[in-house]
N, C-alpha and C positions, 0 to 999 in steps of 0.2 A: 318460649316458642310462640310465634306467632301467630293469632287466629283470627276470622273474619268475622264468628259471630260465635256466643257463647249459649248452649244450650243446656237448661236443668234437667235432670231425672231422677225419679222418686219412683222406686220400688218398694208393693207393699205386701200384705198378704200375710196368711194365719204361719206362724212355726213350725219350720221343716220344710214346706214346701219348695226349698230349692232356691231361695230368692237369691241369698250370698253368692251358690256355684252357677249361678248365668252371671252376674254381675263377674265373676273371676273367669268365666270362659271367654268373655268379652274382650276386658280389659286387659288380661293378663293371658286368654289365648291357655287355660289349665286349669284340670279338674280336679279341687280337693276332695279326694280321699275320705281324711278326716279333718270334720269341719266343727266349730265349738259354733255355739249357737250367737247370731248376730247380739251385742248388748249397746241399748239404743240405735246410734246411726252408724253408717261406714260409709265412708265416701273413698270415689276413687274417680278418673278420667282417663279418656281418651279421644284423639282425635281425628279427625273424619273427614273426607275430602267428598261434597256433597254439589254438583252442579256447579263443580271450579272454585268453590268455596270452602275455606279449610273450619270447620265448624270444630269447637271443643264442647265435647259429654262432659259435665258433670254431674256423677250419678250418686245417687246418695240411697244407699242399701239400709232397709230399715229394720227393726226388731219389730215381730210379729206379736209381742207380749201386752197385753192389756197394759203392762207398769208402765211400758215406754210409752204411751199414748201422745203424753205431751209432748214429747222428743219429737214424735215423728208427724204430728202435727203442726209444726214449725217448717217441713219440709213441702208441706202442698203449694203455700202460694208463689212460691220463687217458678215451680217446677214449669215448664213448659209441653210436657210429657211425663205422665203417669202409670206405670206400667203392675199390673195386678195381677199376682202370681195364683194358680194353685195346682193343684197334686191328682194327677189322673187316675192314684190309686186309691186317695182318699177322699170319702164322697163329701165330708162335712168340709173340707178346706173348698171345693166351690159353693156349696151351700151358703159361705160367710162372705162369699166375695160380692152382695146386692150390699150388707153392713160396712164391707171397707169401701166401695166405687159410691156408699151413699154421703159418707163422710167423707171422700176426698172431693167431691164434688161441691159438696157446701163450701167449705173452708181453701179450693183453689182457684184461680182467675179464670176470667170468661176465654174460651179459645183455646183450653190445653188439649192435648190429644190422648186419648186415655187407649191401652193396651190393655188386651186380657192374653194370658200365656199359660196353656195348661202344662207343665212340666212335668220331665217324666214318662215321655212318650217311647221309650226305649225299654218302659216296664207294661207295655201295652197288653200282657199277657192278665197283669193283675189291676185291667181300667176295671173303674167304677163309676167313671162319668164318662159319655161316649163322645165321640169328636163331636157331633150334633147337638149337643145339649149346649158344649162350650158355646158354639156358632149363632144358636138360635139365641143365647143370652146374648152374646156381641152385637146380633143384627137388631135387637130390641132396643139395647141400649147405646147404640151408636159408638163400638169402641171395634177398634183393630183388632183381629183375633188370629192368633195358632197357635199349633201345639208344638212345643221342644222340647230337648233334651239338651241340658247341660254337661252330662256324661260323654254323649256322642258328639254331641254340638249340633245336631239337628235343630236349623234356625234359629239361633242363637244368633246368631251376625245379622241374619235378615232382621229379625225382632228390632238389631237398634238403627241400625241403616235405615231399612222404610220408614219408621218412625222421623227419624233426622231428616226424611228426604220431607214427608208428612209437614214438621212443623215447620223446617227451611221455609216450603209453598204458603203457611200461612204468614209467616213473618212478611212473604215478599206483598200478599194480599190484604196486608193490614187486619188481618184475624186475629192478630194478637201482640200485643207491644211487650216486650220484654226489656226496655229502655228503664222500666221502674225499679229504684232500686231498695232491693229488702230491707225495713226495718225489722231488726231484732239478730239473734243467733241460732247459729244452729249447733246442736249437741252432737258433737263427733268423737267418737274416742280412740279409735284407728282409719289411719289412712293406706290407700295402696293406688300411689298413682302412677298407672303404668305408663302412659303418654303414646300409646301403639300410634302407628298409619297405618293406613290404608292408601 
């Protein structure tokens, strides 16, 4: 299938917090149930019709485990977009997210656009970290910020859409060249490529 321009995505963030069931609400438009825990990377795509331009996602869903570190440090530089999950119920999963945005940041290209996504907002009864807190770390560190559910799909669409429409604008502003192409591999052990439109 044909596309006009190809965009990386690299989702990160501590185990459990939800990262695999956005990536599957997205791509695949369904919420697993019962999910076994990401090991290493998962990739999957879809693609996107963004300002008359059919852009293709490839999103590479990471393991939150200290083992896989290398694996999923293979995934920053390609990425065009960075997207940093954590769990609205649990307070240490944002607490870790200055240690994941501080390592993706060294190790990725000038110009990505970095997501923060509190998941889990459908369990808002059991927050531990208030919308505000999320907001106030985004606005500090200059990343996109909301809250979803992958269960409900609240903002789950919007998450990768504005983001696409986000880096689309810098591709066309010279913010970021994504023409380089990756040395090395990446470690994928399952694939799920859905290929949706929009």
């Amino acid at each position: 299938m044909q596309y006009d321009h190809l965009f990386s995505y690299t989702v990160i963030g501590d185990p459990g917090v939800g990262k695999s069931c956005l990536e599957r609400q997205f791509t695949a438009r369904a919420f697993p149930e019962a999910h076994e825990p990401t090991i290493g990377v998962e990739f999957s795509t879809r693609t996107l019709t963004v300002h008359d331009k059919r852009i293709k996602l490839h999103i590479w869903d990471t393991a939150g485990h200290e083992s896989f570190v290398s694996a999923v440090d293979q995934c920053y530089y390609r990425a065009a977009c960075i997207i940093l999950v954590y769990d609205i119920t649990r307070r240490e999963t944002f607490d870790h997210i200055a240690i994941w945005l501080s390592r993706a940041r060294k190790l990725s290209k000038a110009g990505v656009t970095f997501v923060l996504i509190g998941n889990k907002c459908d369990l808002s009864h059991m927050r531990a970290v208030s919308y505000e807190e999320g907001r106030k770390f985004s606005r500090r560190h200059n990343l996109v910020f909301m809250e979803a559910s992958a269960k409900i799909t609240q903002n789950v669409e919007e998450a990768f859409v504005i983001t696409a429409e986000t880096v689309y604008k810098k591709v066309q502003d010279g913010v970021i060249d994504l023409s380089e192409k990756f040395v090395g591999s990446y470690i994928c052990l399952r694939a799920h490529p859905a290929n949706l439109e929009v």
